[in-house]
C-alpha positions as CSV (number, residue, x, y, z in Angstrom):
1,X,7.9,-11.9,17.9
2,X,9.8,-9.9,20.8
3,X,7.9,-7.2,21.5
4,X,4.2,-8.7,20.8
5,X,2.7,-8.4,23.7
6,X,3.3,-5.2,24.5
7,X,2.1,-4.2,20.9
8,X,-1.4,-5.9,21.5
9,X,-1.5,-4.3,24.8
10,X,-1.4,-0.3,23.2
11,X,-3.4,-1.0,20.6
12,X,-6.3,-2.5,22.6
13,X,-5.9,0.6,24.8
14,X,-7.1,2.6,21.5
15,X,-9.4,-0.2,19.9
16,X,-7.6,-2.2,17.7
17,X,-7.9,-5.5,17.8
18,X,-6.0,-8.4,15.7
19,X,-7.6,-11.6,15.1
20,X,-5.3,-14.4,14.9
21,X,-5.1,-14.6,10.9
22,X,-3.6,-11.0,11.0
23,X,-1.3,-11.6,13.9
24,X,0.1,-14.9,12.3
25,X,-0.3,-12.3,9.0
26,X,1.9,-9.5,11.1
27,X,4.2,-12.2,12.0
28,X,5.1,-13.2,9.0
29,X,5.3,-9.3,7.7
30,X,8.1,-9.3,10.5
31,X,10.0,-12.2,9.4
32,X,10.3,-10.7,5.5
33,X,11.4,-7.6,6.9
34,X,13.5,-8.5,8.8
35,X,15.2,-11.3,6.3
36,X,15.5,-8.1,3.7
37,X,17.0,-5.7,6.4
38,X,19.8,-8.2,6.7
39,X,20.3,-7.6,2.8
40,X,19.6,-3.7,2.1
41,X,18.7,-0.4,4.1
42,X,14.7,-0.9,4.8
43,X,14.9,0.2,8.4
44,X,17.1,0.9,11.3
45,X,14.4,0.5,13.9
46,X,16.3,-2.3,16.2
47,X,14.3,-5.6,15.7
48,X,12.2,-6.0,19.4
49,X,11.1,-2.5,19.0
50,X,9.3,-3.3,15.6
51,X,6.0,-4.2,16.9
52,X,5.7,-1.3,19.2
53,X,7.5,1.6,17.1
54,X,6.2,0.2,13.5
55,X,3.4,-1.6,13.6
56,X,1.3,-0.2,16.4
57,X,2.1,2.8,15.4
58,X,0.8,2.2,11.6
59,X,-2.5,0.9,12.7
60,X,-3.1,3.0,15.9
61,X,-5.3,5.7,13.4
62,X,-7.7,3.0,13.2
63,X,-8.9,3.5,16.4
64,X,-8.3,6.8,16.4
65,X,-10.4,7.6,13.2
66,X,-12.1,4.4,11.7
67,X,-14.8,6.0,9.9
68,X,-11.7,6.9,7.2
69,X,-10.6,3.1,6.8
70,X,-14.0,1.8,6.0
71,X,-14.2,-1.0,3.6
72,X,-14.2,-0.4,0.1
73,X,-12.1,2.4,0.6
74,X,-9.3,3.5,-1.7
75,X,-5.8,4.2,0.4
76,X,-2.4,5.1,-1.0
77,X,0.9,4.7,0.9
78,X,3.1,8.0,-0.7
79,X,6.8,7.0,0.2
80,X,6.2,3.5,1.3
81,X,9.6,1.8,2.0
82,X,9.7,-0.8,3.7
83,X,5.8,-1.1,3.3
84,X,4.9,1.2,6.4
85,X,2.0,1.8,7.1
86,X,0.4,0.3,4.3
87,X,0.7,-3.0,5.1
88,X,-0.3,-3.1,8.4
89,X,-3.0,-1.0,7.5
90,X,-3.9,-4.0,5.0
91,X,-3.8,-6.6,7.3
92,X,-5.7,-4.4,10.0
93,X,-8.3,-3.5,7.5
94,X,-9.2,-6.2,4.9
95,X,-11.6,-4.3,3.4
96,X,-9.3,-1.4,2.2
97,X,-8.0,-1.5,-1.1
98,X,-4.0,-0.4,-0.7
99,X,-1.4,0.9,-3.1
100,X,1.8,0.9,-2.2
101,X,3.8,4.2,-4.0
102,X,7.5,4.2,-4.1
103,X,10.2,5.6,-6.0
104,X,13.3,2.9,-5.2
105,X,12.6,-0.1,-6.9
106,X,14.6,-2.3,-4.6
107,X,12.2,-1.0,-1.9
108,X,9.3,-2.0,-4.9
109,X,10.7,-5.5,-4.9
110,X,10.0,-6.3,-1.1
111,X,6.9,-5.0,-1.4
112,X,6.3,-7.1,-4.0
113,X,7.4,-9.7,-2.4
114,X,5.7,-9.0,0.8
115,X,2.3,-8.9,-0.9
116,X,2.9,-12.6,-2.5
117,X,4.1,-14.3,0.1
118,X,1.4,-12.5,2.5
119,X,-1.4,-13.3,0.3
120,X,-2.6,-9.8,0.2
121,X,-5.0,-9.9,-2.4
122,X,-6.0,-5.7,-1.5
123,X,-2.5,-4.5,-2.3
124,X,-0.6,-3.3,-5.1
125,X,2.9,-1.9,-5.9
126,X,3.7,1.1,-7.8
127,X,7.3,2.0,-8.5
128,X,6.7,5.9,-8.9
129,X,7.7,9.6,-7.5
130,X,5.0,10.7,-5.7
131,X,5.0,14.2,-8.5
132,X,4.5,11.5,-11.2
133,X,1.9,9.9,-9.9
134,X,-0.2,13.0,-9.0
135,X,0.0,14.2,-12.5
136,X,-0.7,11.0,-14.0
137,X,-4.8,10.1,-14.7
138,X,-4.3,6.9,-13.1
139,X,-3.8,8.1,-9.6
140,X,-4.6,11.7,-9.8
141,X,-7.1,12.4,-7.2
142,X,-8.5,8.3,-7.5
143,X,-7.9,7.9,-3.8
144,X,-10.4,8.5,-0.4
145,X,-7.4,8.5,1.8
146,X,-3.5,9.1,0.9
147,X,-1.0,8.4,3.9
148,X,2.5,9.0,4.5
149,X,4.8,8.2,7.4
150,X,7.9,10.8,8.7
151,X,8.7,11.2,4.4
152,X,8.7,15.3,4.5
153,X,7.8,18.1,6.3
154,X,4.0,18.9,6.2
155,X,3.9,21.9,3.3
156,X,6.3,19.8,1.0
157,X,4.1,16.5,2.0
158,X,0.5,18.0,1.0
159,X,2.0,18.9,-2.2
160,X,2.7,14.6,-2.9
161,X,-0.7,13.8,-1.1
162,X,-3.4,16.3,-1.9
163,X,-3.3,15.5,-5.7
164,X,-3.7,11.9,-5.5
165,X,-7.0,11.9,-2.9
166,X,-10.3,12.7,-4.3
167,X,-12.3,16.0,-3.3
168,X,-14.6,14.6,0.1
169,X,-11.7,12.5,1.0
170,X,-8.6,12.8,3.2
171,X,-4.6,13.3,3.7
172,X,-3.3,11.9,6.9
173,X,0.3,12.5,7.8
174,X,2.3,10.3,10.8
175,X,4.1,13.1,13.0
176,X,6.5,13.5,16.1
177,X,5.9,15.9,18.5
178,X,7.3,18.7,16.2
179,X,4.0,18.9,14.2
180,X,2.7,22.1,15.7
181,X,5.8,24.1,14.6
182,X,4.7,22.6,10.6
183,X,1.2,23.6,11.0
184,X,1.5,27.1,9.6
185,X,3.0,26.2,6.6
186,X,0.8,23.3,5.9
187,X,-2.2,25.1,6.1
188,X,-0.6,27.4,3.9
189,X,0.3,24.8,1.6
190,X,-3.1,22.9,2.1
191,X,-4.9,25.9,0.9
192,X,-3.0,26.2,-2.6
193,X,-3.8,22.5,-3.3
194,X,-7.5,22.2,-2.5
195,X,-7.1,21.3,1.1
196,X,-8.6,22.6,4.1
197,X,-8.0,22.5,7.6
198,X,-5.5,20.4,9.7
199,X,-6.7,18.6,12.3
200,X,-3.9,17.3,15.0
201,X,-4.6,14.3,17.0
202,X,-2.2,13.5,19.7
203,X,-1.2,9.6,20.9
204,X,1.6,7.8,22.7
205,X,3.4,5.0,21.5
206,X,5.9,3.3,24.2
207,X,6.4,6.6,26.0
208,X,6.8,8.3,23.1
209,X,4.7,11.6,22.0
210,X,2.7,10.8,18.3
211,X,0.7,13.5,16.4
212,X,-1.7,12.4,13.7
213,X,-2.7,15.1,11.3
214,X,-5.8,14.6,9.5
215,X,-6.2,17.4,6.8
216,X,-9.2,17.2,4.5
217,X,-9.6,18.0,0.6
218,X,-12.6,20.4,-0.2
219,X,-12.2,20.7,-3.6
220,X,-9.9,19.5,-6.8
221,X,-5.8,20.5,-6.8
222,X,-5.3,23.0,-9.2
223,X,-3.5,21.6,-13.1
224,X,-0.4,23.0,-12.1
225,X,0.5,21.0,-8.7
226,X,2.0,18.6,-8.3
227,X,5.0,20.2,-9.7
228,X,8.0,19.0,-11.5
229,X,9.9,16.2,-10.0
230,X,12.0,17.3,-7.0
231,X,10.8,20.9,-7.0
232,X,8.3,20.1,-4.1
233,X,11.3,19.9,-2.0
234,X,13.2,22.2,-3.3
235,X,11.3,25.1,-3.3
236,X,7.9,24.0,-0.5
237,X,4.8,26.2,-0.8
238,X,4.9,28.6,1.7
């Protein structure tokens, strides 16, 4: 894989480190995904700056904050595409159980795919919207820690995470350097859905300026959020 060393290299530099059953498990990740790129629109990260740009950066909030990937947890991947983070996040962390959430079924079936040909035993697929699945029992607020990587701005975001993770638990959102000028409105929105504060957490991947933000849930999301499919977008909290 073109690029592996240099992806072992920044995430030792923030404590992460593969054992050769999850590399040879990465590795195979990155010849699925790559085999289904050639076939339909999962990514158009060039190939040799996969490991760095993709996976490093998916797993990097391990070191940065591994008290929330603790075993046994309960994660959910809002928006997953191509499977990112989750499924690094799955290989990194055994222990987790994963759910993969996405709307395209296409995208659903690589996932699928992914999982049975990985052997990952803690993931599952779910072909929903994000709205559907917060208002539905199953996944409504079943979750200790709800992810999403560069899907929405942070206001419109909170509104697809905060109502799947469970009060005590935890919304983490993958960010560019942008992310202070979405803070405002995030804690805005945060604050109508039972969240709290935002904590920012800054990192570098291959030059490049990251910003974790970790935003906890203090207490249940009121009935009426998420709202109606598409709304969330169309008209963010403010």
């Amino acid at each position: 894989m073109v690029g592996e060393q240099e992806m072992l290299q920044t995430l030792a530099e923030y404590g992460v480190c593969l054992s050769d059953e999850q590399l040879e498990r990465l590795r195979g990740y990155h010849r699925l995904l790559n085999e289904w790129n050639a076939r339909m629109d999962l990514t158009n990260v060039p190939e040799a700056d996969m490991p760095l740009r993709h996976y490093a950066d998916s797993v990097i909030p391990v070191g940065l904050a591994p008290a929330l990937f603790r075993e046994g947890s309960r994660l959910i991947d809002v928006g997953s595409g191509a499977g990112l983070p989750g499924i690094p996040l799955a290989l990194c962390c055994p222990g987790l159980q994963v759910a993969l959430l996405e709307s395209m079924k296409k995208r659903c079936d690589f996932l699928t795919a992914a999982r049975n040909g990985l052997g990952l035993s803690n993931v599952t697929v779910v072909n929903l919207r994000a709205e559907t699945a917060g208002r539905s029992p199953e996944y409504r607020e079943r979750f200790d820690l709800a992810v999403a990587r560069a899907v929405a701005p942070t206001n419109v975001l909170l509104e697809y995470l905060l109502p799947l993770v469970t009060p005590g638990g935890r919304a983490l959102c993958w960010k560019g350097p942008a992310a202070a000028q979405e803070l405002a409105g995030g804690e805005a929105a945060a604050a109508q859905l039972g969240g709290g504060g935002i904590e920012a957490i800054s990192y570098a991947v291959d030059g490049a300026e990251r910003v974790l933000l970790r935003i906890s849930k203090d207490g249940h999301t009121p009935e009426r959020f998420p709202r109606r499919d598409g709304l969330p977008v169309k008209r963010p909290l403010t």
